[in-house]
C-alpha positions as CSV (number, residue, x, y, z in Angstrom):
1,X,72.5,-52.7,119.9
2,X,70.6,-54.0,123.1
3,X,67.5,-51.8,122.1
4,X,67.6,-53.5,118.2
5,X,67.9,-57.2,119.3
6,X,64.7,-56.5,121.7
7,X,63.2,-54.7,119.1
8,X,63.8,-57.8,116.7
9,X,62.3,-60.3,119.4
10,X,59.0,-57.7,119.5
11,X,58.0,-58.8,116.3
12,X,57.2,-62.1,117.5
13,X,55.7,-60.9,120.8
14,X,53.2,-58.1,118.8
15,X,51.9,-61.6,116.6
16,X,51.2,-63.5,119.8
17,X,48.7,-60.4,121.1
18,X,47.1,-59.5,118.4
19,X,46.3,-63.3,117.1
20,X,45.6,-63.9,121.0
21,X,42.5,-62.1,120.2
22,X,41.4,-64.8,118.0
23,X,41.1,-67.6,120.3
24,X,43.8,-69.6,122.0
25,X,44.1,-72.3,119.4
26,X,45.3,-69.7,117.0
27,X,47.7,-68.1,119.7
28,X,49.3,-71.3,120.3
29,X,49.9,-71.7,116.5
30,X,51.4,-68.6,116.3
31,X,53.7,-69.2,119.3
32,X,55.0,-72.7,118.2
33,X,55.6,-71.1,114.8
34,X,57.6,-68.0,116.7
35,X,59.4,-70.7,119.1
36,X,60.9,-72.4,115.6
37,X,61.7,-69.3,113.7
38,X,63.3,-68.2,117.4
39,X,65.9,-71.3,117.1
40,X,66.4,-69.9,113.7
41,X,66.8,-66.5,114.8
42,X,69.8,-68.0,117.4
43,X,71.6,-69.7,114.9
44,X,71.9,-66.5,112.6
45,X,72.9,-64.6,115.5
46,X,75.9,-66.8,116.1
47,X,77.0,-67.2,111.8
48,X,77.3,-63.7,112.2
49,X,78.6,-63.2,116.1
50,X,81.4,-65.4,115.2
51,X,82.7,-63.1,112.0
52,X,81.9,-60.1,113.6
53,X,84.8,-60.3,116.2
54,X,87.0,-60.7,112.9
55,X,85.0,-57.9,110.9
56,X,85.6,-55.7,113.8
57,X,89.4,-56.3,114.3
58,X,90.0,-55.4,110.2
59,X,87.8,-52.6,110.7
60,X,89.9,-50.9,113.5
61,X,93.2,-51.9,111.6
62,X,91.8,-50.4,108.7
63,X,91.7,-53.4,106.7
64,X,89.1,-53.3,104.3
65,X,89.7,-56.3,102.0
66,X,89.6,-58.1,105.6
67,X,86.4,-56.2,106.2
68,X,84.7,-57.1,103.3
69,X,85.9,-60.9,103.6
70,X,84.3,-61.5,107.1
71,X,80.8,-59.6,105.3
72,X,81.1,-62.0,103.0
73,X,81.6,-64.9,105.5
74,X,78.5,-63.4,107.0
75,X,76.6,-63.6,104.1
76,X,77.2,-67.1,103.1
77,X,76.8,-68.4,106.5
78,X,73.5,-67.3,106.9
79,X,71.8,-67.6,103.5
80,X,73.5,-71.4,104.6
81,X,71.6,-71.5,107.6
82,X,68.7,-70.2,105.8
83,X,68.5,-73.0,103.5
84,X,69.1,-75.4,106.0
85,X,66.1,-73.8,107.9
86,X,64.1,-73.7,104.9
87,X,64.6,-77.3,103.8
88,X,63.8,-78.9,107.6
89,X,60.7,-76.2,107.8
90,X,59.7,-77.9,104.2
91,X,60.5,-81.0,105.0
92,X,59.7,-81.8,108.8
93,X,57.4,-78.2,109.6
94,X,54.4,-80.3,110.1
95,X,56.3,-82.9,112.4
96,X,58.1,-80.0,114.3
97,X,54.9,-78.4,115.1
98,X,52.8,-81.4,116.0
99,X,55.7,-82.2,119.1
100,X,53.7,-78.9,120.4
101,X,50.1,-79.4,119.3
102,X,47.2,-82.2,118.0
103,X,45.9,-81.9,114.4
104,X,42.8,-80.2,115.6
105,X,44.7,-76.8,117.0
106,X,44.5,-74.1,114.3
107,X,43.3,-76.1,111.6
108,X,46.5,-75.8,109.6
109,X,46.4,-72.4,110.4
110,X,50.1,-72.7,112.1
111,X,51.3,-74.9,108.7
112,X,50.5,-71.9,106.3
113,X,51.9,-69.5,108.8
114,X,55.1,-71.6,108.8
115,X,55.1,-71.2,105.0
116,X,54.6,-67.7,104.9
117,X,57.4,-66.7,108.2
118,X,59.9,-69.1,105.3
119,X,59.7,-66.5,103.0
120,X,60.8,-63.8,105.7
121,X,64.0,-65.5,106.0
122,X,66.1,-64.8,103.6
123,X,65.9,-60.5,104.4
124,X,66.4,-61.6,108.0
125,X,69.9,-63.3,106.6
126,X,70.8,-60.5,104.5
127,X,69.6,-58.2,106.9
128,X,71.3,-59.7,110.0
129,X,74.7,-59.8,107.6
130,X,74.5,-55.7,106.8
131,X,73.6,-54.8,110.1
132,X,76.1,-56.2,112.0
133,X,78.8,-55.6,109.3
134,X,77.1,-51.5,109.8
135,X,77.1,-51.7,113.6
136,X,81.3,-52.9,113.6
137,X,81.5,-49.7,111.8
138,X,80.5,-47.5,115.0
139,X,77.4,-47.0,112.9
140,X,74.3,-48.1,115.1
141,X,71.9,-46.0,114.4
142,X,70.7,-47.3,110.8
143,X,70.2,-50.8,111.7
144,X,68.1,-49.8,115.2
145,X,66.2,-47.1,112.7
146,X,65.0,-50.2,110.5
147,X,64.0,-52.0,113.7
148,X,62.1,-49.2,114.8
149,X,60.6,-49.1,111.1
150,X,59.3,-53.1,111.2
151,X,58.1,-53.0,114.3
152,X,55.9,-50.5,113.2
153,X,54.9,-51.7,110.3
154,X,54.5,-55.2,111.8
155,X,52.2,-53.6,114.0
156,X,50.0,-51.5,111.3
157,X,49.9,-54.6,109.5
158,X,49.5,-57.2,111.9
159,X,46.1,-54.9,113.2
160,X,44.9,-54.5,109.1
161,X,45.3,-57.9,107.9
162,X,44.6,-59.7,111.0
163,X,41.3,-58.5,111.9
164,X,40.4,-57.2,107.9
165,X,40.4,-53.5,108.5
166,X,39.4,-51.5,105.8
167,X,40.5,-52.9,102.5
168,X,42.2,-56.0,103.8
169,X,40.7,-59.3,103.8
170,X,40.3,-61.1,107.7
171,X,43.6,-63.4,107.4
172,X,43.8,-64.4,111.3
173,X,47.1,-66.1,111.4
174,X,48.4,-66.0,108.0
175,X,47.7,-62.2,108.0
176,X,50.8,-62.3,111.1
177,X,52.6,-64.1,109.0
178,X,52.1,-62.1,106.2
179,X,52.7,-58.7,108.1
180,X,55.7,-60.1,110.0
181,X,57.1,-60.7,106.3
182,X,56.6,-57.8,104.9
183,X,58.3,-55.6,107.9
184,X,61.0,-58.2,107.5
185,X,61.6,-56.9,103.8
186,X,61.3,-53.4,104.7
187,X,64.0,-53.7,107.5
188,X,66.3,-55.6,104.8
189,X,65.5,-52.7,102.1
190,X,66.4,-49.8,104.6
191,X,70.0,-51.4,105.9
192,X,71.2,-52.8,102.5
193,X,70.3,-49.5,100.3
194,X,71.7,-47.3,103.3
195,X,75.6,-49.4,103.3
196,X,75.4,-49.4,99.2
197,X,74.7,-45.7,99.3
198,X,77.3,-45.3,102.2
């Protein structure tokens, strides 16, 4: 469980090296961007800490309707939090970032990224909600397997769409953004199919 939530915090680290190669106005986009979705991060961490300790109690007394109520708990807290998130990153995004930089950094680079890491946050809600409803199970190793999975494929993608390898167009920052969503969805896909099939 240690190894997943680092694993979840690489993500944001692999974005800040590879768009550090860009320049530094770009970097500090990305970072302000990973510093807000961080805070996000937190508060879905505790909606689903706090009904863990109750999943985990039915679990061991083999109460499944209890179970399932403290996974759906889960789920409604964070797809709340989510939409909180979303409407204040719609909202006040632009405000919350300028506290950090002047309208000149990343020429509304770091907005679009913003926009983009939004729609990764509804799989990181769902996928938070599985996981730890999985892990209170004894069953660790599927959730850390679909950390292991984004991180790679944040870090394929992050070096194809950032620098336009190949096929892929040169997106700079929204191409992190972009590859930091699509690992997101992955991660989701891998834990939610695995519990429906288990």
């Amino acid at each position: 469980m240690i190894l997943q939530n680092a694993i979840t915090n690489l993500v944001s680290f692999l974005d800040n090296i590879m768009v550090g190669q860009l320049g530094t106005e770009q970097m500090s986009g990305v970072a302000i961007v990973n510093q807000l979705i961080f805070v996000y991060n937190l508060a879905i961490f505790g909606a689903v800490s706090a009904a863990s300790i109750f999943g985990a109690q039915y679990f061991g007394k083999g109460n499944h309707k209890g179970h399932m109520y403290s996974f759906r708990f889960k789920l409604y807290a964070t797809l709340l939090v989510t939409g909180g998130a979303i409407l204040l990153f719609l909202t006040k995004g632009s405000a919350l970032i300028s506290l950090y930089l002047t309208d000149t950094v990343g020429n509304g680079a770091t907005d679009l990224a913003l926009q983009y890491m939004m729609v990764g946050l509804i799989p990181f809600a769902v996928n938070q909600s599985y996981a730890t409803n999985i892990k209170e199970t004894g069953q660790t190793f599927i959730p850390m397997l679909a950390s292991f999975v984004a991180v790679g494929t944040n870090a394929i993608l992050d070096y194809l769409m950032i620098f336009g390898i190949g096929p892929f167009p040169e997106l700079g920052v929204q191409g992190a953004a972009l590859a930091t969503v699509i690992a997101r969805y992955i991660e989701a896909l891998i834990v939610v199919i695995w519990a429906h099939i288990h």
